[in-house]
Structures are given as C-alpha cells and as structure tokens.
N, C-alpha and C positions, 0 to 999 in steps of 0.2 A: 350558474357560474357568476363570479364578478366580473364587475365592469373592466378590470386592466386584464383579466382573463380575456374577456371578448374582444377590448381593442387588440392585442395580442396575435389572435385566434383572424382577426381582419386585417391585417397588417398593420396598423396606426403605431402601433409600439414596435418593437425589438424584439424578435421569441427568444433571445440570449439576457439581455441585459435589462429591458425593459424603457430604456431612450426611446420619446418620442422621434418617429422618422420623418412625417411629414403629413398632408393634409390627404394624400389619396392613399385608400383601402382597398386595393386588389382584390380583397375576401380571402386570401391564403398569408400565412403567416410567414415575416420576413425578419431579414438578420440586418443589423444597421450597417456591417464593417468591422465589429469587435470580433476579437480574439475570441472565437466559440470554447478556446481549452484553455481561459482563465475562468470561466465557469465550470469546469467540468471535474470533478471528486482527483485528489491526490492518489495515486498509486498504493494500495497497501502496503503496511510497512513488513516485513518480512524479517523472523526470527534467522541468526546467523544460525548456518548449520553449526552442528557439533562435528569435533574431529571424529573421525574415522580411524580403523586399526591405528590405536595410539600404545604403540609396544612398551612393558613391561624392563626395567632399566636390568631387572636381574634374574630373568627367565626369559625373556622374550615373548612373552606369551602376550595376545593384542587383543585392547578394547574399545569399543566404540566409544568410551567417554575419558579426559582427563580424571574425572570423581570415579567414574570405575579403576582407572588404573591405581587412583591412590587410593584406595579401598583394599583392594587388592593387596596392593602392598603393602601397608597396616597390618594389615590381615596374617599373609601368606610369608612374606618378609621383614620381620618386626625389628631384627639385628640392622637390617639395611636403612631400615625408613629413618627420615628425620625431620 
C-alpha cells in the first residue's frame, strides 16, 4: 500500500479528504470535520418518463408514446394529420 494509504489507514490524514489532522495516530482511520457527501458520487441522472395513455385526437384510441400516437395518425388518419 502507499504511504498516504497507510497514514490514512493510522489516522495521520483524513479518510475523506486526505488533510493532515494532527501528530497522534490512534491506528483507526479518522474524519477531519469535512463534509463526508461533498466526496461522495452525484445521484444518477435519471431519463424523464415518457407519457403514458396519450389519446388519439380522432379515435380516441391511447399510446404510451407522443411518436406512437403521431405514427399512428400519419398512418391511420392521413386526412386529419398535419
């Protein structure tokens, strides 16, 4: 292991940030005072749902997607689309 591993690992450093804390080494690894969840990974970013039953303007009839329902209508109502 390195060296800032080990002081780490002994207390000397920060297990968060890596700031030295001071001269005594308990032998278990210690936190300065920082923020432990400005270190810690961003939240996943998360795709927006799509709509759901998104009805049909001239049948009524419902799709799980905007692109389905104008498909659809292209498709199925070609007088109507525009």
């Amino acid at each position: 292991m390195g060296d800032v591993a080990d002081m780490m690992l002994e207390g000397l450093l920060c297990e968060q940030c890596g700031v030295f804390i001071d001269e005594h080494a308990p032998g278990h690894p210690r936190n300065c005072g920082c923020d432990p969840s400005m270190y810690s990974s961003p939240p996943p970013q998360r795709k927006p749902k799509a709509a759901k039953n998104v009805p049909c303007a001239h049948c009524k009839k419902k799709f799980g997607s905007n692109e389905a329902r104008d498909q659809h209508t292209r498709d199925a109502h070609p007088e109507g689309a525009s």
